[in-house]
C-alpha positions as CSV (number, residue, x, y, z in Angstrom):
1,X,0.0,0.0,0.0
2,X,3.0,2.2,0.9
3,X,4.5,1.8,-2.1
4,X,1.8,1.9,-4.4
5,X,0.7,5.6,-2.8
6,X,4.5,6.6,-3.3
7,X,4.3,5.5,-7.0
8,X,0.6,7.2,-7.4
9,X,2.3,10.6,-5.8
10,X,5.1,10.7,-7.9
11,X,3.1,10.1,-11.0
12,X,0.8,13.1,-10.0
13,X,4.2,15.3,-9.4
14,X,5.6,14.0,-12.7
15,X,2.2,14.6,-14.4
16,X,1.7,18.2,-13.0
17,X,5.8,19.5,-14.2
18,X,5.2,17.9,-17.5
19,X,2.0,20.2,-17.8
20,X,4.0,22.8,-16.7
21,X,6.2,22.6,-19.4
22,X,2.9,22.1,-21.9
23,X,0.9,24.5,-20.4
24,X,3.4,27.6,-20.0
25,X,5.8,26.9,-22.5
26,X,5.3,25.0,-25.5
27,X,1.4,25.3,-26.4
28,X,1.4,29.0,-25.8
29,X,4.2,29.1,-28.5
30,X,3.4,26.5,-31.2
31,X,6.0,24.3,-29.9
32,X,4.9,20.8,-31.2
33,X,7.5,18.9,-29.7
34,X,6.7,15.4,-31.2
35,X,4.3,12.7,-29.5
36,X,0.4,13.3,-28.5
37,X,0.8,16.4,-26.7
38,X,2.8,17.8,-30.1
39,X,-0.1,16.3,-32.0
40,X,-3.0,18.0,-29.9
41,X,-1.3,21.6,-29.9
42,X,-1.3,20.9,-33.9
43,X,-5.5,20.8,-33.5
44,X,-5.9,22.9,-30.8
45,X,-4.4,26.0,-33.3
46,X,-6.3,24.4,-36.2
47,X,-9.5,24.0,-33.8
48,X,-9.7,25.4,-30.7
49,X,-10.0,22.5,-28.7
50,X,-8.5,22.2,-24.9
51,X,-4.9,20.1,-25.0
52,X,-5.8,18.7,-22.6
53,X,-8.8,17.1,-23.7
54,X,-7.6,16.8,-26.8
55,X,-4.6,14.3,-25.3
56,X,-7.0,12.3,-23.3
57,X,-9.3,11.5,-26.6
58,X,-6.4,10.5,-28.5
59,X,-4.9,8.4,-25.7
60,X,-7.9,6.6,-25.1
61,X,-8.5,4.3,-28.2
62,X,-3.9,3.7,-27.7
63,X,-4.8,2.2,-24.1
64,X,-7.8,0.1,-25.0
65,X,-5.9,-1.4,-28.3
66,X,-2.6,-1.3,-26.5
67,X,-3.8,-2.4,-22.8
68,X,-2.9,-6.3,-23.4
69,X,0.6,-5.7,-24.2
70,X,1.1,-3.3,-20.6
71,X,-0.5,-5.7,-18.3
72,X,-2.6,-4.6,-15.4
73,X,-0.9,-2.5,-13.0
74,X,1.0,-0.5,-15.6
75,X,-1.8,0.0,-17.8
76,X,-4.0,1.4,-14.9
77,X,-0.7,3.6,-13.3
78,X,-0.2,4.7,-17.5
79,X,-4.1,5.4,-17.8
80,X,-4.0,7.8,-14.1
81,X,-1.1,9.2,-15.9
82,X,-2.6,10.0,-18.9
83,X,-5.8,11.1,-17.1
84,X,-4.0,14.0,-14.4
85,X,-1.7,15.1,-17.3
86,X,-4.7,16.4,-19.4
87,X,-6.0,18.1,-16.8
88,X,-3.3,19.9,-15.2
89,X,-2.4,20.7,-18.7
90,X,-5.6,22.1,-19.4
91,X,-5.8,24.0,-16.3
92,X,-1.9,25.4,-16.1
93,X,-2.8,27.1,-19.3
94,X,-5.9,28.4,-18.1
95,X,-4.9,30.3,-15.0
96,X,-1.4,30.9,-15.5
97,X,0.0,33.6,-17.7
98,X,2.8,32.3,-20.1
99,X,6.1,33.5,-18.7
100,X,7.8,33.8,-22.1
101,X,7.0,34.5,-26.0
102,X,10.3,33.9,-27.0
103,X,10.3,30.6,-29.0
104,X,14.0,29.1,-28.1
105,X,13.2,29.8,-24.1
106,X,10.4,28.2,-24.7
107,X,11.7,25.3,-26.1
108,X,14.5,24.9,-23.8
109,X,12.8,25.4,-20.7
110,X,9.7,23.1,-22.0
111,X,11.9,20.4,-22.5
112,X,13.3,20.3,-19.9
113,X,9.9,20.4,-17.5
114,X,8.6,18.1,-19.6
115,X,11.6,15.6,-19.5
116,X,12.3,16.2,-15.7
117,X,8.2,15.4,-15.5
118,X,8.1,12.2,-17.4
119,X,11.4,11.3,-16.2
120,X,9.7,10.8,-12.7
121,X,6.8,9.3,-14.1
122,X,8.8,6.9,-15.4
123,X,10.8,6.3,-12.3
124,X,7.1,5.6,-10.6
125,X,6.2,2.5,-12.8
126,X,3.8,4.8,-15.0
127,X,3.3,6.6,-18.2
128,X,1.5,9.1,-20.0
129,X,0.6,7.0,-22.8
130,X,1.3,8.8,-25.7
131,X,3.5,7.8,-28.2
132,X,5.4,5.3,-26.9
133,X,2.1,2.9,-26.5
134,X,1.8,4.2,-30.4
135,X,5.4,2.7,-31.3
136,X,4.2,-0.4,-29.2
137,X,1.3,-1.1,-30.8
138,X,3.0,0.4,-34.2
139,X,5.5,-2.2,-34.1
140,X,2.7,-5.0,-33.9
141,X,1.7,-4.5,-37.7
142,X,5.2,-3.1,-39.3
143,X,8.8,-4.6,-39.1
144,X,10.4,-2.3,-37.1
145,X,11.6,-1.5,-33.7
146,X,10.1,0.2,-30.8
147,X,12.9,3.0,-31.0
148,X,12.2,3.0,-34.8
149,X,8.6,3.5,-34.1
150,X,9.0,6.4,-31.8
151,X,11.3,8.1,-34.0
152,X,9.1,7.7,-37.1
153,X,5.4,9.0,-35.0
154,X,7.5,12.1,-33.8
155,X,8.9,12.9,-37.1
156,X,5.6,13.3,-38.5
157,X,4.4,14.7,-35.9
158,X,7.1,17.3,-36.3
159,X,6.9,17.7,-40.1
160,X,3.3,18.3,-39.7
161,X,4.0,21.2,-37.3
162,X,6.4,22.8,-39.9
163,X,3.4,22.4,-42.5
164,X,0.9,24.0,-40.2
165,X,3.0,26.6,-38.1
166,X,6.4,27.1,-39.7
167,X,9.8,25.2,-40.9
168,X,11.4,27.5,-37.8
169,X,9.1,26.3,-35.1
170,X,9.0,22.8,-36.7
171,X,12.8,23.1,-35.4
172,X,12.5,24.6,-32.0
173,X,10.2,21.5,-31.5
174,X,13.1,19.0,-32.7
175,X,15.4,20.9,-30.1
176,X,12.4,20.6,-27.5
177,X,12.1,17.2,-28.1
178,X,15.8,16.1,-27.7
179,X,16.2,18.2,-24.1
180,X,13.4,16.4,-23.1
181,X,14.6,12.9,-24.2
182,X,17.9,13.9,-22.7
183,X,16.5,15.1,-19.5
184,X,14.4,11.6,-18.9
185,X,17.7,9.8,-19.7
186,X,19.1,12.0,-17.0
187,X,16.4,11.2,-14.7
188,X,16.2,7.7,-15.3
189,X,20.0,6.7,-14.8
190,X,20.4,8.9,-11.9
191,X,23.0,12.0,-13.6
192,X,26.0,10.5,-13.9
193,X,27.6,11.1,-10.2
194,X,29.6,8.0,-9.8
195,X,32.9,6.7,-11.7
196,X,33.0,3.1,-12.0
197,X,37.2,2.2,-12.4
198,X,38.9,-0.8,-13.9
199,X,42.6,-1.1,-12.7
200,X,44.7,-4.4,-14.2
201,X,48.5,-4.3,-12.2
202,X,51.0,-6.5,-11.4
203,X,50.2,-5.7,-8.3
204,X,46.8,-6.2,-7.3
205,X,46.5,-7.4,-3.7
206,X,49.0,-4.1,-2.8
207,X,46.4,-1.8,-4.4
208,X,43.3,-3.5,-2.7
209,X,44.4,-3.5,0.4
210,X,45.2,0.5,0.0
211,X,41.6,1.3,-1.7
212,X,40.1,-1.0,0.7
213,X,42.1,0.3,3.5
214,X,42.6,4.1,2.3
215,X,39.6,4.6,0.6
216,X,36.9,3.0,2.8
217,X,35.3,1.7,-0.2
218,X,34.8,-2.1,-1.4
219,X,37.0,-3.5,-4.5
220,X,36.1,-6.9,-6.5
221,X,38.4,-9.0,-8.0
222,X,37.7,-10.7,-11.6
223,X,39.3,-12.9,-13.4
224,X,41.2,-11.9,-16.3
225,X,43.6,-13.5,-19.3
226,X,45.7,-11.3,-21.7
227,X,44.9,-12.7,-25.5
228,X,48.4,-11.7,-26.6
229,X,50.5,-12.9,-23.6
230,X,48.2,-15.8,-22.9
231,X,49.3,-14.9,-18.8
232,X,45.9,-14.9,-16.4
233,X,45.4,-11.9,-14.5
234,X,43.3,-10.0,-11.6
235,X,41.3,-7.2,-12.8
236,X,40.1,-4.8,-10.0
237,X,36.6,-3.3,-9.8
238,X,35.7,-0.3,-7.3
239,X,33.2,2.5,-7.6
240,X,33.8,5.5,-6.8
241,X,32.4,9.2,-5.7
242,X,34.0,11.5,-8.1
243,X,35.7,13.5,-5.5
244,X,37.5,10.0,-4.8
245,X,38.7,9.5,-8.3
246,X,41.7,11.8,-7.9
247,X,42.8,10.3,-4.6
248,X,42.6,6.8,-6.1
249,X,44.5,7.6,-9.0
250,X,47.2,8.5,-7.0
251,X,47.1,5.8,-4.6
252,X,47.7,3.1,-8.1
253,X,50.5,5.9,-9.6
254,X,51.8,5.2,-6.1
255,X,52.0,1.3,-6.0
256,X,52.0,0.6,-9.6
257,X,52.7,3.7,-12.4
258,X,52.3,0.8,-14.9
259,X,48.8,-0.3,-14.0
260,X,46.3,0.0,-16.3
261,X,43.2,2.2,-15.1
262,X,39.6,1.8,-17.1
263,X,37.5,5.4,-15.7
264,X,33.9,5.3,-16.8
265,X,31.0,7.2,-15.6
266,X,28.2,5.1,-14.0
267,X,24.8,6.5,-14.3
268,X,23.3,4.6,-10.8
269,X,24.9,2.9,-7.5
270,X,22.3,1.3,-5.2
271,X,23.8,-0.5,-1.9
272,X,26.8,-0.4,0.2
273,X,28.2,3.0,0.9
274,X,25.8,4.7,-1.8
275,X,22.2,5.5,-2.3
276,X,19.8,3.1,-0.8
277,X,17.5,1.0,-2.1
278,X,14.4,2.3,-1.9
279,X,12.4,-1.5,-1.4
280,X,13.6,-4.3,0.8
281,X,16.4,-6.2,-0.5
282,X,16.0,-9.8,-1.2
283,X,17.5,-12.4,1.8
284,X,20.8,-14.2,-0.1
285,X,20.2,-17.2,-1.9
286,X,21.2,-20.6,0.8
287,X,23.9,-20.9,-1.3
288,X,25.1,-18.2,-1.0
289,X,24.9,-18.2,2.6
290,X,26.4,-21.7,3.2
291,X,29.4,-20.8,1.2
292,X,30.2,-17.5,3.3
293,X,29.5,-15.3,0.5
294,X,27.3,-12.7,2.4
295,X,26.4,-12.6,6.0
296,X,22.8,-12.0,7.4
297,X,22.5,-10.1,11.3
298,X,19.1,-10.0,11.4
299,X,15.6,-10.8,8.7
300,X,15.4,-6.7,8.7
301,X,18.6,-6.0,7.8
302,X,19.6,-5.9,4.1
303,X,22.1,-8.5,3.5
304,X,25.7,-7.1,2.8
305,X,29.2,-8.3,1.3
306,X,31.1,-9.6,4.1
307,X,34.3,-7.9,5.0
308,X,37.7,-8.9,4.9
309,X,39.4,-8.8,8.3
């Protein structure tokens, strides 16, 4: 129940800053940024017809040809979606002024409400419909991809906003449409604020022990075998904040300046000595357990890598 009213709260959060971005930047200047909600301020300029409203009656027939292929419980968190972003986005841009006519503010700062928005709607186990049930059910019929899909319903979407409004606006939208698809990433992988570091040395229990005993942080040994000198190896994993990075750097320039260091950003780090997980973990497999893998104080306490002495 608690986590079902977390997931329902931040789909009504998500839904109300993507109407933000609708509702105060992009409808009030002909930004058609791709999908259903590019597609309704097309008819709403050529009709008069609430967003809004417009969204929901095109969403609609997507869910109930589409609602198989979601399942249950996203189809009904994806249909709540659907149903609060039409109305906030119909009532944002009914009672609050437009901050901006410009056309490239508006098509920054839409995009990137409207990706922050979705990008927690996402996070909550929901959607807004839209098109990506469109490139779902797309795909069904024609031999193409999801991804392929999507990028074909927004490109018309898009041309037929340069036919209706103009080539210029038709290319705001495009830019709209990428900071918002950049900003979901963003929101989805968690923004990049770990550095996940590969280190193959001659010398690999020496630099363990310091990043183990220096660093505070945990390191994982894997197995490794150079093709061209056919010689097995250890290759060191450890993850990282990115204020550590410099200080482990020089701790393997210090035991090793041969080693071999991999540095590559890691979008996400759940567990030990990072962000938490947000559900109960899962007790260790008995396996697991028998062979002394992971230890286990009591059944509320997240099991944990055991420590070296």
């Amino acid at each position: 129940m608690k986590r079902n009213l977390a997931d329902y709260s931040g789909i009504t959060l998500g839904a109300f800053i993507t109407a933000m971005g609708l509702g105060l930047f992009e409808v009030p200047n002909r930004i058609a940024a791709g999908g259903i909600s590019g597609l309704s301020t097309v008819i709403h300029y050529l009709t008069g017809w609430p967003v809004g409203l417009t969204m929901l009656a095109l969403n609609l027939p997507l869910f109930l040809a589409g609602f198989k292929i979601m399942g249950r419980d996203f189809g009904i968190k994806s249909l709540y979606g659907t149903i609060t972003l039409s109305l906030f986005t119909d009532l944002v841009g009914y009672r609050i002024p437009p901050p901006t006519a410009d056309p490239l503010l508006a098509a920054i700062y839409g995009g990137l409400l409207c990706g922050l928005g979705l990008g927690v709607v996402f996070r909550c186990g929901g959607s807004t419909g839209g098109t990506d049930l469109a490139a779902l059910i797309f795909t069904r019929y024609f031999p193409l991809t999801s991804g392929m899909g999507l990028l074909f319903i927004d490109a018309v979407v898009i041309t037929l906003a340069g036919i209706v409004f103009s080539t210029e606006l038709a290319l705001y939208a495009l830019l709209s449409l990428i900071i918002a698809s950049r900003t979901i990433d963003a929101v989805q992988e968690g923004g990049g604020y770990a550095k996940a570091v590969f280190i193959i040395s001659r010398r690999p229990e020496e630099i363990a022990q310091g990043i183990l005993g220096e660093l505070q942080r945990g390191v994982t040994g894997l197995e490794g075998r150079g093709l061209y000198t056919r010689r097995r190896r250890e290759v060191l994993l450890v993850v990282v904040q990115r204020a550590e990075l410099s200080r482990l750097k020089a701790l393997v320039a210090e035991i090793d300046p041969r080693a071999f260091v991999i540095v590559s950003d890691t979008h996400e780090v759940l567990g030990e000595g990072f962000r938490p997980w947000s559900i109960a973990s899962p007790e260790p497999a008995e396996e697991n357990k028998e062979e002394g893998n992971f230890w286990w104080e009591t059944p509320s306490e997240n099991w944990r890598p055991k420590q070296d002495n």
